[in-house]
N, C-alpha and C positions, 0 to 999 in steps of 0.2 A: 321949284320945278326944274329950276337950270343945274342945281346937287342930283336929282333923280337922273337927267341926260348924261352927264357926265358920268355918274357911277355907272350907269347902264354901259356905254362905249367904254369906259375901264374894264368892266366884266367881260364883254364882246374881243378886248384884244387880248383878254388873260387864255380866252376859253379857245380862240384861235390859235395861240400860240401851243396850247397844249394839243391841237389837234394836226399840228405841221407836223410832216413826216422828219425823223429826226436823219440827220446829215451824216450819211456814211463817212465812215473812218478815213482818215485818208493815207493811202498807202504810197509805199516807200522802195526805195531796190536798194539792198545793203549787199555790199562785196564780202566775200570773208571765207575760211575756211570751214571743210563740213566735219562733225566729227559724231560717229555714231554709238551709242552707248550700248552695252549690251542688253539692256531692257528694254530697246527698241526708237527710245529718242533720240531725235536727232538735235543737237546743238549747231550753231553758226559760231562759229569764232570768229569774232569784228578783227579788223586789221590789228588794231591796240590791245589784241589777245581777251577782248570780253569775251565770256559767253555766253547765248541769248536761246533760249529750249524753242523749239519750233513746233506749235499745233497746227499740225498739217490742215487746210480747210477745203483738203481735194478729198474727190470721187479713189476709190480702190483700193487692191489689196496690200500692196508694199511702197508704197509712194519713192521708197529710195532702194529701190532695185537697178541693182546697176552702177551707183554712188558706193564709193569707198571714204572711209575717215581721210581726212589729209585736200579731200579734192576741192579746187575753189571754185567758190559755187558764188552765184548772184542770186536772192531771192528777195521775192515781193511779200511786205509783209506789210501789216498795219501796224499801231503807234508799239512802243515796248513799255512793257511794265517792271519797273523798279522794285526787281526783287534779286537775291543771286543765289543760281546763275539768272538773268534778265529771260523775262518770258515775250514773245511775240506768237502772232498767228499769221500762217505763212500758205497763199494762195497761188505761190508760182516761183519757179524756181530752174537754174538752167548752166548746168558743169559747164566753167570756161577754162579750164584744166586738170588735170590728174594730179593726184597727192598721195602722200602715204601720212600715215599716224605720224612717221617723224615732223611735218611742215606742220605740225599743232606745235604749240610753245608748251616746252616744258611747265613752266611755272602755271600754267594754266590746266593741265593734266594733272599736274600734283596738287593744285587748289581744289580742283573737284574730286579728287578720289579720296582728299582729306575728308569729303563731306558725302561720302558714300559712290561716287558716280564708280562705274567699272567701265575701260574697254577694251577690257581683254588684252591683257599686258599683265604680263606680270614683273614686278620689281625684283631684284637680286640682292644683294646687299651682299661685298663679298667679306671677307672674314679680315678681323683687325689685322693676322698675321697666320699665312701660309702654313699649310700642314708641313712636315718634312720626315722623313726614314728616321732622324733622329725626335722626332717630336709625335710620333703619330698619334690620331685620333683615338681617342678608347670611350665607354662609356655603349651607352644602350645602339638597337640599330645594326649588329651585326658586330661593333668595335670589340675590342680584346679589353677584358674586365679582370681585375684583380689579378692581374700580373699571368695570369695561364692562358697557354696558346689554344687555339679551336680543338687538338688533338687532346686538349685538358695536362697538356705537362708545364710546369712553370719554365717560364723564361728570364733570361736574365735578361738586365739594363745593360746598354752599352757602356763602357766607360769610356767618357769624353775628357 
């Protein structure tokens, strides 16, 4: 009889525990920079240039109306998921100064856009070596092709 009591209060504390309401997340205020992606995400960049995607877990239409990339921002978020870039869900948030896209770290800009992110920037890459009067451009595009000028006369090479 005393195996049936006991099994019975083992059951009793199994079937209570499954009926506690389970313990909110517990949330966090991270400093760090904002940087907005052109598909509409907003990432946090942590001080040490992480960055962490933010699901916004507010009411309305543009939550970051008004926020520019670059701005440092403090938001309240719950725990982060380990994945990259790091994901969090973010219920409050509040610009403690203005920034521009330059206050993002480079190396963190060019790590995301290796993996698709875009925020509207585009890269340049300028040429190994300078066009010049004696070097010029030719080829498709408007350039001078097979040695004739736009008027169709041939031209000669300068002698250097």
């Amino acid at each position: 009889m005393k195996g049936v009591g006991i099994l019975l209060c083992a059951l009793a504390l199994v079937l209570s525990s499954c009926a506690a309401p389970a313990a909110e997340p517990e949330r966090m205020g991270t400093e760090g920079r904002l940087l907005l992606a052109e598909n509409g995400t907003a990432l946090l960049i942590a001080e040490d240039g992480t960055p962490i995607t933010l699901s916004v877990q507010a009411e309305g239409n543009d939550p970051w109306a008004g926020y520019h990339s670059g701005d440092r921002i403090r938001v309240l978020h719950d725990g982060v998921n380990e994945t990259y870039p790091a994901q969090s869900e973010a219920y409050g948030w509040e610009r403690l100064e203005e920034g521009t896209l330059e206050d993002i770290p480079e190396e963190t800009l060019t790590a995301l856009e290796e993996l698709g992110w875009a925020f509207g920037r585009e890269t340049h890459n300028p040429a190994a070596e300078p066009q010049t009067a004696e070097d010029p451009v030719t080829g498709g595009c408007g350039g001078l092709q097979g040695g004739r000028s736009r008027e169709g006369q041939t031209r000669k090479k300068a002698d250097t």
